[in-house]
N, CA and C of each residue as an Amber inpcrd file, in Angstrom:
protein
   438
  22.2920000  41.7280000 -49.4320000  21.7710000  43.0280000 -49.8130000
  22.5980000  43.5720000 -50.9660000  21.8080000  44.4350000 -51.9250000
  22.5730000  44.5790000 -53.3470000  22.9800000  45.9690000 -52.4300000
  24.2700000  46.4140000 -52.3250000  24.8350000  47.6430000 -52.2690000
  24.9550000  48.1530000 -53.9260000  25.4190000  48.0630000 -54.6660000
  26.0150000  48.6090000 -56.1470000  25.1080000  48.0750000 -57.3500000
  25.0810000  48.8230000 -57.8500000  25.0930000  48.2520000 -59.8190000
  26.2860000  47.2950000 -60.0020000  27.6070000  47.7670000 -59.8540000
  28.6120000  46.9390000 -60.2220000  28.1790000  45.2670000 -60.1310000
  27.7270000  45.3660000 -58.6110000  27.6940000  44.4260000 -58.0280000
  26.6510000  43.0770000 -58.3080000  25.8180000  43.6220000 -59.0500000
  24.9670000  42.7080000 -59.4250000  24.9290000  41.5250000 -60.6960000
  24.6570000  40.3700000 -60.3400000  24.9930000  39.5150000 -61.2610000
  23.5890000  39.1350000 -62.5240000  23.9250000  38.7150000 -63.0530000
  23.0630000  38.5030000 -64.3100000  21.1210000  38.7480000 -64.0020000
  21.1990000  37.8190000 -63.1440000  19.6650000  37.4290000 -62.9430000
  18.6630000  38.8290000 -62.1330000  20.0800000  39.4250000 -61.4680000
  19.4920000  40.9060000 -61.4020000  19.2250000  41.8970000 -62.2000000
  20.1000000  41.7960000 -62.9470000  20.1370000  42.6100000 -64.4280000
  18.7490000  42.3090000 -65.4290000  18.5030000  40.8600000 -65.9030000
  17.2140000  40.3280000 -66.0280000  16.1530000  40.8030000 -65.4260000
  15.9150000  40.4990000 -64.0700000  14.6540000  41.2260000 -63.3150000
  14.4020000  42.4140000 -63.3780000  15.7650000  43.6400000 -63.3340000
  15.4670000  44.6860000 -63.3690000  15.1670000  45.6500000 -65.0610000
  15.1350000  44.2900000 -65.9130000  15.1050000  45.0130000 -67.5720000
  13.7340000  44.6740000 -67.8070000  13.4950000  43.3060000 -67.3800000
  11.8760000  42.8370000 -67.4250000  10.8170000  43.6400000 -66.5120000
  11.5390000  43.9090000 -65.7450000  10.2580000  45.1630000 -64.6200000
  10.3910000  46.4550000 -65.2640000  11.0550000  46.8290000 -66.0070000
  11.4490000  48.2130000 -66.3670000  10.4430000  48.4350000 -67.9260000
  10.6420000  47.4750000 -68.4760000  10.0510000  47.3050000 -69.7520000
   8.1540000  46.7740000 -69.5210000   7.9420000  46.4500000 -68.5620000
   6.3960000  46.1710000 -67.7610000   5.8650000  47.1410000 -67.2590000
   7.0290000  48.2660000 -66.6750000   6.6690000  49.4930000 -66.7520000
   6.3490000  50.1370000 -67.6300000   7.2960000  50.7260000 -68.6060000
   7.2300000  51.1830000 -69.7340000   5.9280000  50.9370000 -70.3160000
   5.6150000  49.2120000 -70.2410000   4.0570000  49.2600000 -71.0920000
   3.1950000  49.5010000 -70.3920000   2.6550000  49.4310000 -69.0700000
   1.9070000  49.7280000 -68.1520000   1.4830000  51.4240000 -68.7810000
   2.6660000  52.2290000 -68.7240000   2.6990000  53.3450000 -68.4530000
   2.3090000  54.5110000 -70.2780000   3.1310000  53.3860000 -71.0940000
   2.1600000  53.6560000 -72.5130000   3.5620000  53.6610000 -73.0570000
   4.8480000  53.6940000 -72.5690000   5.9160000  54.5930000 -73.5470000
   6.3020000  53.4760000 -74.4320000   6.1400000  52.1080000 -74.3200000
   6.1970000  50.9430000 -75.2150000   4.6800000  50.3280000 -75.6110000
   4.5920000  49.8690000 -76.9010000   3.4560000  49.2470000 -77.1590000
   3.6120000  47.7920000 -76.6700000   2.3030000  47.6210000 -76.9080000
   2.1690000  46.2440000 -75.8660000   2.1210000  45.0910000 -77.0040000
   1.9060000  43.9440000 -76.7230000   2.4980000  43.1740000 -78.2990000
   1.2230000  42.5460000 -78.7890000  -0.1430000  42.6330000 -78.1960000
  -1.3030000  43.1210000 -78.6140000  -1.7050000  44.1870000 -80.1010000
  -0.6370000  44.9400000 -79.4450000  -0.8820000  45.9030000 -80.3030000
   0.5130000  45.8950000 -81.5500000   1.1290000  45.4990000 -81.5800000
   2.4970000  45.3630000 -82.2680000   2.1160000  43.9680000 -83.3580000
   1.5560000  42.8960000 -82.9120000   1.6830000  41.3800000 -83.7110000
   0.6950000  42.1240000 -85.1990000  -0.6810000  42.7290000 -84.6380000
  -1.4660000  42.9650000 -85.4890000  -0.6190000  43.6070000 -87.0350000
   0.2380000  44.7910000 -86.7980000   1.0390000  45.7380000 -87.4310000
   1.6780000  44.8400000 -88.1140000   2.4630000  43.9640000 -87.6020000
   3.6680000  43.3580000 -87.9430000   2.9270000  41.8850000 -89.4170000
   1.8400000  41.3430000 -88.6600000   1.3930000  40.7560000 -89.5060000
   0.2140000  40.9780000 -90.8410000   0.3170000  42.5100000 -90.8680000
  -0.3870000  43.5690000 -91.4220000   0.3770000  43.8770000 -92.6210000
   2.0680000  43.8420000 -92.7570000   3.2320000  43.8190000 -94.0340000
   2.1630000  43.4560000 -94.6770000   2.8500000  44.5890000 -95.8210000
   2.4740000  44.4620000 -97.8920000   3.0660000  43.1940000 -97.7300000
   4.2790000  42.9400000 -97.1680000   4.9790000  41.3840000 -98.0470000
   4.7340000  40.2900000 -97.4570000   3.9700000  40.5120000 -95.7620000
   3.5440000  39.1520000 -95.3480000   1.8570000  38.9770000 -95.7210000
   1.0260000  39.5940000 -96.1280000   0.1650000  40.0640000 -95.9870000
  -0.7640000  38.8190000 -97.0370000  -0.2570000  38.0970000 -97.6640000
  -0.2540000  37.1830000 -98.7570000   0.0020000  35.8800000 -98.4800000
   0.3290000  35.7100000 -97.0130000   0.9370000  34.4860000 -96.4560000
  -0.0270000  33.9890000 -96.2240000   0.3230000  32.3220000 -96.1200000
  -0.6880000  31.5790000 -95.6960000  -2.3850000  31.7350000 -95.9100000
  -2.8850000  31.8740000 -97.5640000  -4.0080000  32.0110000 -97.5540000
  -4.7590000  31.0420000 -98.7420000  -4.0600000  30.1180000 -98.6990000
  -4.8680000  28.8050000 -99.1110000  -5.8890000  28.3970000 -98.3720000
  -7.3170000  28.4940000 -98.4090000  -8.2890000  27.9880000 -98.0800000
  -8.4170000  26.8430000 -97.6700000  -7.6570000  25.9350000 -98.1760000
  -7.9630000  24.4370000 -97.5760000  -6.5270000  24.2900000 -96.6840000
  -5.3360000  24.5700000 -96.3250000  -4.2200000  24.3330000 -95.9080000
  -3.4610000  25.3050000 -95.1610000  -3.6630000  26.8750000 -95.5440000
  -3.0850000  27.8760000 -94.8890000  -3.2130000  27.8510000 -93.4370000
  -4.0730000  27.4080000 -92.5560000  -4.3540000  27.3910000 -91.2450000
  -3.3700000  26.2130000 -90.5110000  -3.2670000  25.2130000 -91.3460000
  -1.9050000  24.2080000 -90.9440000  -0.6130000  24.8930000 -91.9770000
  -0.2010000  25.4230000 -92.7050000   1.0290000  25.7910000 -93.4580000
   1.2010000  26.8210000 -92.2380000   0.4980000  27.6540000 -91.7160000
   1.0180000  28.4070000 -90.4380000   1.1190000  27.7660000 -89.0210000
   0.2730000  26.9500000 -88.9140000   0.7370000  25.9560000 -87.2320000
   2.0690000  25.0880000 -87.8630000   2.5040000  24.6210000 -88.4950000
   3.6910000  23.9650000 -89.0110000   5.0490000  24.6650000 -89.3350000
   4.4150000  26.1810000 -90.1550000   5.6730000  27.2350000 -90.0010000
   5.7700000  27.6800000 -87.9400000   4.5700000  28.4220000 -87.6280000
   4.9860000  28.5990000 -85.9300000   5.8980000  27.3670000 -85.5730000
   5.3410000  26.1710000 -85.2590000   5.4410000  25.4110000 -84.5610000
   7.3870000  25.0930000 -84.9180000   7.4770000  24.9490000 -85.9410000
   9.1860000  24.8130000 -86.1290000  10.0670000  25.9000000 -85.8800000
   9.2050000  27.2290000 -86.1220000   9.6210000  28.5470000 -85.3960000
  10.3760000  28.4010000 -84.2230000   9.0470000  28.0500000 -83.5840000
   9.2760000  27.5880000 -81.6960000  10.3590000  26.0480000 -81.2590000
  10.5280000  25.5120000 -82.4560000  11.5080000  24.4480000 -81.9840000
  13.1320000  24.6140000 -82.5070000  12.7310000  25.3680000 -83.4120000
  14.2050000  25.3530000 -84.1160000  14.6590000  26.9310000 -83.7430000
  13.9910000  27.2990000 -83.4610000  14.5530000  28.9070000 -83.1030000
  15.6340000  28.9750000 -82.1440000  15.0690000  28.2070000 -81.1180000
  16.5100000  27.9240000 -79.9380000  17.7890000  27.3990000 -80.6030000
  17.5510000  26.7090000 -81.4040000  18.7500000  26.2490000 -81.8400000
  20.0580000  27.2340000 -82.7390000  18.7660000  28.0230000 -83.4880000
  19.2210000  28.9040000 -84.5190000  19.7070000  30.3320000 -83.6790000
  19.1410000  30.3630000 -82.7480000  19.5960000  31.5370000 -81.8620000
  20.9410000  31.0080000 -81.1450000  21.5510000  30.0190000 -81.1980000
  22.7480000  29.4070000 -80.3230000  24.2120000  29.0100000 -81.3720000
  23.6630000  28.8670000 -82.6300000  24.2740000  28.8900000 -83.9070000
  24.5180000  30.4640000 -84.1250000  23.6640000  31.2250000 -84.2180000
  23.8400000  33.1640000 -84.4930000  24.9860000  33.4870000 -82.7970000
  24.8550000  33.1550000 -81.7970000  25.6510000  33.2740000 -80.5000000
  27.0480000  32.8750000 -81.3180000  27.0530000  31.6440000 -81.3220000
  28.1740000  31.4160000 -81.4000000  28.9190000  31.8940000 -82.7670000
  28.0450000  31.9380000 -83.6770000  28.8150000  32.5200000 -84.8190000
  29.5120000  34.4120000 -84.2380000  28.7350000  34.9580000 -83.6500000
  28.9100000  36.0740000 -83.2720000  30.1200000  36.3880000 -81.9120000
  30.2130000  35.3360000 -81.3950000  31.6780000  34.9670000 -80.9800000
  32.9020000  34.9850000 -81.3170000  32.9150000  34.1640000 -82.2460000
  33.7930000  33.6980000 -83.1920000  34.3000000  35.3140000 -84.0090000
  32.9660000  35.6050000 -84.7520000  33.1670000  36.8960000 -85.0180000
  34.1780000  37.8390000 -83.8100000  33.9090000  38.0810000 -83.0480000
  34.1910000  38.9080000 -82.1070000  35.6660000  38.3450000 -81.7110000
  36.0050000  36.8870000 -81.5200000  37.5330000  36.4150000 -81.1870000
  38.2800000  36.6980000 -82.5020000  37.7980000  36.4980000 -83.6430000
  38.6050000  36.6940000 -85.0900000  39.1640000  38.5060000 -84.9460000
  38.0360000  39.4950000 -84.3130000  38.0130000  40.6050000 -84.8010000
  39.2710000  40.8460000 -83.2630000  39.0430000  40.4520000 -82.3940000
  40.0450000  40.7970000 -81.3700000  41.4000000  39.8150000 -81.8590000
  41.2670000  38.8810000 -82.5510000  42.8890000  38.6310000 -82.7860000
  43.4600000  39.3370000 -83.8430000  42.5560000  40.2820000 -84.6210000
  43.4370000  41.1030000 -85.3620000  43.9780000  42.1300000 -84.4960000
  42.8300000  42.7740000 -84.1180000  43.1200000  43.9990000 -83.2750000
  44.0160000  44.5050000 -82.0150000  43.2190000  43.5320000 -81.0680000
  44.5660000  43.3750000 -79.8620000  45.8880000  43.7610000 -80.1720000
  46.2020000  42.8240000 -81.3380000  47.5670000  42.5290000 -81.0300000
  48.6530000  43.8820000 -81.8290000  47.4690000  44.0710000 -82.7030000
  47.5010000  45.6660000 -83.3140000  47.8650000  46.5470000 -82.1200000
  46.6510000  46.4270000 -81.4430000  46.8200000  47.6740000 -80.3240000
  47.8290000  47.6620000 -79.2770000  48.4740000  46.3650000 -79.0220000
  49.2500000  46.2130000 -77.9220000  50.8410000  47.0000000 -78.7340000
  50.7720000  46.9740000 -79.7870000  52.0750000  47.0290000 -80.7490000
  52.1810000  48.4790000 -80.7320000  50.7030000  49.1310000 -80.5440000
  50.7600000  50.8250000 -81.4800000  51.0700000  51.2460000 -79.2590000
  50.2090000  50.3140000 -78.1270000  50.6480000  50.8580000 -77.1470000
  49.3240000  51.0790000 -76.2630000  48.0980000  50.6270000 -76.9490000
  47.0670000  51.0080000 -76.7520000  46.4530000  49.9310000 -75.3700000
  45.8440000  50.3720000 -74.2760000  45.1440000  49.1810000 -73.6370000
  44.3840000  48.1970000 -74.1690000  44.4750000  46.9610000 -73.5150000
  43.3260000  46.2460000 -73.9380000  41.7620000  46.6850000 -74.1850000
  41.7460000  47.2670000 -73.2420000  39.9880000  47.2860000 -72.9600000
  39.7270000  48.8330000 -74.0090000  40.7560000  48.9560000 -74.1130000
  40.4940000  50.8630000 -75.0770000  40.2700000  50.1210000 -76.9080000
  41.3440000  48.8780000 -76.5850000  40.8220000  48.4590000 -77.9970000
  39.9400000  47.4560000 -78.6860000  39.6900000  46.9860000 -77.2350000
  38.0440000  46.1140000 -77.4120000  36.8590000  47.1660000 -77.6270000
  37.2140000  47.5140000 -76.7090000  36.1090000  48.8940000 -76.8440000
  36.1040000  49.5810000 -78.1760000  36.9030000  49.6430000 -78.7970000
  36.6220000  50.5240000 -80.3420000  36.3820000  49.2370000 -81.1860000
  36.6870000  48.0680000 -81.3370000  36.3480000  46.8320000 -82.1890000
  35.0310000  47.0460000 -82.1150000  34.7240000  46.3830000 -81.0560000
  33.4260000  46.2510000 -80.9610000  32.2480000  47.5820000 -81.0950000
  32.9310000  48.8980000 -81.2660000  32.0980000  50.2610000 -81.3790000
  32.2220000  49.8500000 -83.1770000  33.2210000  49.6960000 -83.2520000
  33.4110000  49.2690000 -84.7650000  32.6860000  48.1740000 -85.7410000
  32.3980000  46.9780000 -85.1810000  31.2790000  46.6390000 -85.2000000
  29.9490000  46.8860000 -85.1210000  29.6260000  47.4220000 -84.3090000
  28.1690000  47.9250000 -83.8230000  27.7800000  48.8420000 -84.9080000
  29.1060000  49.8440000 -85.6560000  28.7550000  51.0290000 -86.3140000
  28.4590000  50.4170000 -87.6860000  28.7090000  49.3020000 -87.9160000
  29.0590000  48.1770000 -89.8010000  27.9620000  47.6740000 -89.4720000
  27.3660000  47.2300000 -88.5510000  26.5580000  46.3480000 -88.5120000
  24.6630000  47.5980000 -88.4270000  25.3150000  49.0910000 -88.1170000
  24.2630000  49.9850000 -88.3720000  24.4720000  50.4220000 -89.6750000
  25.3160000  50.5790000 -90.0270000  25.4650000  51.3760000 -91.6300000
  24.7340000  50.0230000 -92.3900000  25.2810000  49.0870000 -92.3600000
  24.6110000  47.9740000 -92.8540000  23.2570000  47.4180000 -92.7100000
  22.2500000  48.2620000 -92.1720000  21.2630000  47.7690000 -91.9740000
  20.0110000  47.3820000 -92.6510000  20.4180000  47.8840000 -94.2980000
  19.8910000  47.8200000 -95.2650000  19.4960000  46.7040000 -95.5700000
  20.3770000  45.8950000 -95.3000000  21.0370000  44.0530000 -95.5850000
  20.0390000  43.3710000 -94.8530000  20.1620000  43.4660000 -93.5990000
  19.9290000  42.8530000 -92.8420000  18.3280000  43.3420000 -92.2150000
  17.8320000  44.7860000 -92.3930000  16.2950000  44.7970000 -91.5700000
  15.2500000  44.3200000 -92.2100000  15.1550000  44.5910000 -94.2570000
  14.0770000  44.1530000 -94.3010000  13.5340000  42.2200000 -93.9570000
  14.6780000  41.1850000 -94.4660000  14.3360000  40.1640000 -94.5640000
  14.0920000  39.9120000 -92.8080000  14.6370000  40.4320000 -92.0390000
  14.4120000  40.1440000 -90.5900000  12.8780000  40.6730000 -90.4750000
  13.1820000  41.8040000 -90.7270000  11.0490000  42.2780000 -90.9140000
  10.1530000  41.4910000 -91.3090000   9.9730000  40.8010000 -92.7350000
   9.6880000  40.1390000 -93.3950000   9.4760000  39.0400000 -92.5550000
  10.4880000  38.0770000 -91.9110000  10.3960000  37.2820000 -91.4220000
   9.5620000  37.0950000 -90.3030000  10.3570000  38.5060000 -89.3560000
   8.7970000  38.7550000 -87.5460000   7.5560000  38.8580000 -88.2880000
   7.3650000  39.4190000 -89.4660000   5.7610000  39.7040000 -89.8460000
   5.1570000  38.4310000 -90.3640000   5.9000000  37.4510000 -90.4460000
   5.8020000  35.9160000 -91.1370000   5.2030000  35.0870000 -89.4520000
   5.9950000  35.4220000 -88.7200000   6.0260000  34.7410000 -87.4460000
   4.4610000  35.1200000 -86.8890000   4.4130000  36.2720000 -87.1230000
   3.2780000  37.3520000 -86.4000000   2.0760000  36.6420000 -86.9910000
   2.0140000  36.9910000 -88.4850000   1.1040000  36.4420000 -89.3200000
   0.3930000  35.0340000 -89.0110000   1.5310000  34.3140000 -88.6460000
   1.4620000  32.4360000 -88.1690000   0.0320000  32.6770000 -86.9370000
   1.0990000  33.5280000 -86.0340000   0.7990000  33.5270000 -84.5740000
  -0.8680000  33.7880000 -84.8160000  -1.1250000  35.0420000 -85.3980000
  -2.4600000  35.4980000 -85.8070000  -3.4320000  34.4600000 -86.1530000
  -2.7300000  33.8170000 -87.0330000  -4.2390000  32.6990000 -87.7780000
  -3.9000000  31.7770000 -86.7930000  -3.1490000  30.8490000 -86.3660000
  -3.1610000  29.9060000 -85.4700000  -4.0670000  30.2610000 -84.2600000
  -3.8790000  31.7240000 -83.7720000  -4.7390000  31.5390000 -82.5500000
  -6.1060000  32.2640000 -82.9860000  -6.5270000  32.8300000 -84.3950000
  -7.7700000  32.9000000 -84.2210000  -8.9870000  31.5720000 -84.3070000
């Protein structure tokens, strides 16, 4: 029996974000991805994709399809790079903080707030080509399954 939040391990945490978010769309406060792929593959800049008449319908099952195979991979390469990140940024810091007097966890906790805040100020960098890209994916998804 789950007594606590504390207490719960991963796969609870999972069940209870995936039921929460099934709610949410059930209930209207999230769009449903019905309604989201259309938008997304709707971009001024994807909007131009894949529309060769004789080939665009395979140039998008060939872009999806490597999407779906190489994505796992590329998502485990971004993990681990983001690790690494995170051990580089705690071996500066830590050892900073242990010196000035500071706890561990007080100065993980600001690294990583410190991060989170570079990686929002910075988002300039990084949202449109990620946009660009889901509306590329979306776009695929669209003509492949009509």
């Amino acid at each position: 029996m789950i007594t606590t939040w504390t207490s719960w391990c991963g796969r609870h945490w999972c069940m209870t974000i995936v039921a929460s978010m099934m709610i949410a769309m059930v209930v209207g406060l999230l769009p449903s991805p019905h309604d989201v792929l259309p938008e997304l593959a709707r971009r001024p800049d994807v909007v131009t994709a894949f529309q060769d008449p004789l080939f665009g319908k395979q140039d998008a099952m060939i872009f999806l399809f490597s999407f779906l195979f190489l994505g796992p991979f590329a998502g485990l390469i971004g993990f681990f790079l983001a690790l690494f990140v995170l051990g580089a940024l705690g071996g500066v810091f830590l050892p900073l903080g242990r010196r000035v007097g500071i706890p561990e966890r007080v100065s993980t906790t600001v690294y990583v707030m410190m991060l989170f805040a570079f990686i929002y100020v910075e988002r300039d960098v990084w949202m449109q080509p990620s946009l660009w890209f889901i509306g590329l994916v979306a776009r695929s998804w669209m003509l492949v399954m009509s």
